[in-house]
C-alpha positions in Angstrom: 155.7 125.2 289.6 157.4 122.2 290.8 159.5 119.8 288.9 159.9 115.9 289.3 162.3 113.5 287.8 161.5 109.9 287.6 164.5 107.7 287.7 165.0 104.3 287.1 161.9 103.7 284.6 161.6 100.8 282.5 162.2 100.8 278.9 158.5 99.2 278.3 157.1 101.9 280.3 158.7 104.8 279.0 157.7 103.4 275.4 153.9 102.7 276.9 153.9 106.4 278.0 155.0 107.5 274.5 152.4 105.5 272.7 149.8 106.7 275.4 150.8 110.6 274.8 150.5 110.0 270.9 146.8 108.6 271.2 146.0 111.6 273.4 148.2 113.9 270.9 150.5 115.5 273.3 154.1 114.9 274.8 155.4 112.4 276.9 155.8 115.2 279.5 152.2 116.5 278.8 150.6 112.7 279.3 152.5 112.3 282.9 151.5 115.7 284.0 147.4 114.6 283.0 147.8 111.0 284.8 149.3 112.6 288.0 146.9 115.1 287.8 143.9 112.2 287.6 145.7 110.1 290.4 146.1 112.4 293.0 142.9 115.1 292.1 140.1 112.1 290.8 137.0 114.0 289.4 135.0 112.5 292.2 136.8 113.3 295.1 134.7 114.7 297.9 134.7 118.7 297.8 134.1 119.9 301.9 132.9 123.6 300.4 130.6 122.2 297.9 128.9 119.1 300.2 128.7 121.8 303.4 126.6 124.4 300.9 124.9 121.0 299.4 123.5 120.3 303.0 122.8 124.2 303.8 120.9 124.2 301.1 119.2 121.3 301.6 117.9 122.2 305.0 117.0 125.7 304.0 119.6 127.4 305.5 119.7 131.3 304.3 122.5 134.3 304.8 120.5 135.3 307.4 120.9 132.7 309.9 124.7 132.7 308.9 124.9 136.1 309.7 122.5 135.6 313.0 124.8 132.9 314.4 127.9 134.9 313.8 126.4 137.5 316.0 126.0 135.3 318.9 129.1 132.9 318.8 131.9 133.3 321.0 134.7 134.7 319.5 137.2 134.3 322.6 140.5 132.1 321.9 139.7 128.7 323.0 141.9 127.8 326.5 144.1 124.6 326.7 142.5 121.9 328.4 143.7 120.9 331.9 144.8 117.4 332.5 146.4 117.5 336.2 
């Protein structure tokens, strides 16, 4: 797990961060962890997995024709386009 150290915060922040942490009843370190947390991972952030099975199963799309377009699709390493 990584560690960060945050130089050069002001006095009114650090105090705001305490007072924050006590509402939420944890430690100072605890309540900067949970807002980096919600500012770089928001709730509703776009999840590619879950919208591609979203649209999969929207349009009906079953194992079946996963497994039937794996059969037929070219597995051959992809060659470096040509620009002379």
């Amino acid at each position: 797990m990584a560690t960060v150290t945050i130089r050069n915060l002001s006095e009114e922040a650090h105090r705001a961060l305490k007072v924050r942490a006590a509402q939420h009843n944890r430690s100072a370190e605890a309540e900067m962890r949970a807002i980096l947390e919600a500012a770089v991972r928001p709730a509703g952030r776009l999840r590619l997995g879950t919208a591609l099975a979203e649209i999969g199963q929207k349009h009906g799309v079953t194992r079946s024709d996963v497994k039937a377009l794996e059969q037929v699709r070219d597995t051959r390493p992809a060659e470096p386009m040509n620009f002379e």
